[in-house]
PLY file of the C-alpha trace (Angstrom):
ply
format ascii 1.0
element vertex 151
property float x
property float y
property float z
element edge 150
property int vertex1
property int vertex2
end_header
62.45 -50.82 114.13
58.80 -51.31 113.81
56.99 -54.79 114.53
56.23 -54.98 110.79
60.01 -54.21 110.01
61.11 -57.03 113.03
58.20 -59.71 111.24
60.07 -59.16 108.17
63.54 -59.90 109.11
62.39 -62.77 111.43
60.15 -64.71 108.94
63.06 -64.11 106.29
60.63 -61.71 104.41
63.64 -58.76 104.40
66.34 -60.93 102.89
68.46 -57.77 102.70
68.26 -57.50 106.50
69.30 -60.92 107.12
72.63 -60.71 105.09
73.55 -57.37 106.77
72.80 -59.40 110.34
74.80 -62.06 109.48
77.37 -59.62 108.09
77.62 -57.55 111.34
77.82 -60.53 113.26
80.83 -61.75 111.89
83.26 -58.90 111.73
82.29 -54.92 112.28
84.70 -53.77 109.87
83.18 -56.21 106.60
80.87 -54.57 104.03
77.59 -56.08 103.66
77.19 -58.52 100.71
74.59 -59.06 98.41
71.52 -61.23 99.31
71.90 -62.98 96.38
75.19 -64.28 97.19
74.39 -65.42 100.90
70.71 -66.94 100.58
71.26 -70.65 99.91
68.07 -72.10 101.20
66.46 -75.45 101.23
63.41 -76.37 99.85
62.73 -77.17 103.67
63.70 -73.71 105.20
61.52 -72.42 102.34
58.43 -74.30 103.47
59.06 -73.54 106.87
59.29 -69.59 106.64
56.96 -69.35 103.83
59.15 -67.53 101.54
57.16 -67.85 98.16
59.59 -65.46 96.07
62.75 -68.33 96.82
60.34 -71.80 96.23
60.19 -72.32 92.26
63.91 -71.89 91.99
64.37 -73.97 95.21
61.78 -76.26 94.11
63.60 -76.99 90.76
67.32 -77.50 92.50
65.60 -80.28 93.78
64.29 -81.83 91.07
67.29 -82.15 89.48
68.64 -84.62 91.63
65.57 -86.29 93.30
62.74 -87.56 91.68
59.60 -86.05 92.13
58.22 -88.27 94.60
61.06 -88.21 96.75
61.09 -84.87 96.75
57.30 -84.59 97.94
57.63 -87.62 100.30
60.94 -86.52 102.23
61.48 -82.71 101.62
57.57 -80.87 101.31
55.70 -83.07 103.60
58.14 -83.28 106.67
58.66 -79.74 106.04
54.82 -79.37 106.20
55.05 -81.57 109.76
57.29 -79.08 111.50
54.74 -76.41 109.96
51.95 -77.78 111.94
54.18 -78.78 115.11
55.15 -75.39 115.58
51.28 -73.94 114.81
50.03 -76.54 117.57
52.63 -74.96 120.30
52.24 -71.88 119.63
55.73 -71.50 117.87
53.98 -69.82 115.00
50.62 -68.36 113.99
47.76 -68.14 111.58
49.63 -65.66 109.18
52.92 -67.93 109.25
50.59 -71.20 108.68
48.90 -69.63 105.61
51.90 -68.21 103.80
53.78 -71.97 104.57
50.62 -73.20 102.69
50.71 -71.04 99.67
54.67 -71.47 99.43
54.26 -75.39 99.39
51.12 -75.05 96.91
54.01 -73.27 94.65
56.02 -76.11 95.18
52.95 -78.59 94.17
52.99 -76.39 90.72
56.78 -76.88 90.39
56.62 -81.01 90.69
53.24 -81.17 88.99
55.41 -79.35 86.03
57.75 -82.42 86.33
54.72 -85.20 86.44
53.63 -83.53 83.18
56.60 -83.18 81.49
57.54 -86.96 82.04
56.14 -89.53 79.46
52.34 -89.90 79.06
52.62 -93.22 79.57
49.58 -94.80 81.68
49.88 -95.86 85.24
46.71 -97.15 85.43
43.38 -96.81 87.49
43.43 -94.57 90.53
41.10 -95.51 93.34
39.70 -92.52 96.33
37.68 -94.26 99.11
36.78 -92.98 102.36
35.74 -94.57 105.77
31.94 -95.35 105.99
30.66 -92.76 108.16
33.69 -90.81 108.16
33.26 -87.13 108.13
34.43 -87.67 104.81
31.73 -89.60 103.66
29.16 -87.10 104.91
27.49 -85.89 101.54
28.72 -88.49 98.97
27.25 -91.63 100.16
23.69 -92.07 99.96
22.99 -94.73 101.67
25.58 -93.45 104.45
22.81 -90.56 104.57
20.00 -92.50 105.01
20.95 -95.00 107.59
22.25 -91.87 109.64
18.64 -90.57 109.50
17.19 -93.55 110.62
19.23 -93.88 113.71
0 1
1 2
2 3
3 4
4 5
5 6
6 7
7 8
8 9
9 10
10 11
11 12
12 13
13 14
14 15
15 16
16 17
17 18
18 19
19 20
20 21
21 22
22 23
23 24
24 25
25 26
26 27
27 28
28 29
29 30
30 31
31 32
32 33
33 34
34 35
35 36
36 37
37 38
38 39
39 40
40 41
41 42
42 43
43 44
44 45
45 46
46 47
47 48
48 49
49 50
50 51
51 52
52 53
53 54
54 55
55 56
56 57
57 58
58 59
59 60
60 61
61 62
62 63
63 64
64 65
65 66
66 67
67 68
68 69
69 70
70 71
71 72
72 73
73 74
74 75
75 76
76 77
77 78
78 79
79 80
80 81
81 82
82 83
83 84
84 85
85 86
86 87
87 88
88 89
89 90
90 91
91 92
92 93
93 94
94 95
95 96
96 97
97 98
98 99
99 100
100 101
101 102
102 103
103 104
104 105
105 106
106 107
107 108
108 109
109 110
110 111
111 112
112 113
113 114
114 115
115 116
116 117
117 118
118 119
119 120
120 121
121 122
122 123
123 124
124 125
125 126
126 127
127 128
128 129
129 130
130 131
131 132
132 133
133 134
134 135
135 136
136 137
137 138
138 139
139 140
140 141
141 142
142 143
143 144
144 145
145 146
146 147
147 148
148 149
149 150
C-alpha cells in the first residue's frame, strides 16, 4: 500500500477501504458490505476528517432536527475547535486543516440555504466593530492611521 493509498483510508477519503477494515475485523469469513450501508457519520466526524463528498447530506440530517443556529453553535464550531487543537499539536497538518475548512464552508452553504429559505422577515440592524488599534482596525480607521503615525 502506497502512502497516498494509507492517507486515503486514514483521513476516510477511501470509504470503500474503511468498510472492508471494519469488515475483516469483525469476522474473516463475512463478505464485505457496501459503503453506503456502513458510513453513518456526524456532521462532527465530517468536519473533522474533511470529507466534503458526505457534508451536504450530513449537513441537512441536521437541520431537520436542530435549528440552524444550534447546529452552527454546538456541532460546526466545536468541530472546528478540535480541528485547530489537533493542527496546534501536531495531530494533523496543513492539507488536513484546509480540506476541514472547505468541508465546513460546504456546511456554511447548507445552513445559509436554511437562513434563506426561512421568512424574510427583518431582524433588524446588524452592528461590526473592532478594537481601536486592533490589527483589525489597521486600514479602516482613519484617524486610527493617523495617530499611529504620529507616535
Amino acid at each position: 500500500m502506497g502512502t497516498i493509498d494509507a492517507f486515503h483510508v486514514l483521513f476516510y477519503k477511501d470509504v470503500d477501504s474503511q468498510t472492508y477494515i471494519k469488515n475483516q475485523s469483525k469476522d474473516k469469513e463475512t463478505k464485505p458490505t457496501t459503503a453506503a450501508a456502513t458510513t453513518n457519520f456526524t456532521l462532527k466526524d465530517v468536519i473533522i476528517h474533511g470529507l466534503k463528498d458526505e457534508v451536504e447530506k450530513v449537513t441537512k440530517e441536521e437541520l431537520k432536527d436542530k435549528e440552524a443556529l444550534t447546529v452552527i453553535n454546538e456541532v460546526i464550531i466545536p468541530a472546528l475547535n478540535i480541528v485547530g487543537k489537533d493542527y496546534e499539536t501536531g495531530k494533523i497538518f496543513l492539507p488536513q486543516l484546509i480540506q476541514s475548512a472547505e468541508t465546513t464552508k460546504k456546511a456554511f452553504e447548507v445552513v445559509k440555504e436554511t437562513f434563506s429559505a426561512n421568512d424574510g422577515e427583518e431582524k433588524g440592524p446588524i452592528i461590526i466593530a473592532t478594537v481601536e488599534g486592533d490589527i483589525h482596525d489597521i486600514g479602516k480607521n482613519d484617524q486610527s492611521a493617523s495617530r499611529s503615525r504620529m507616535q
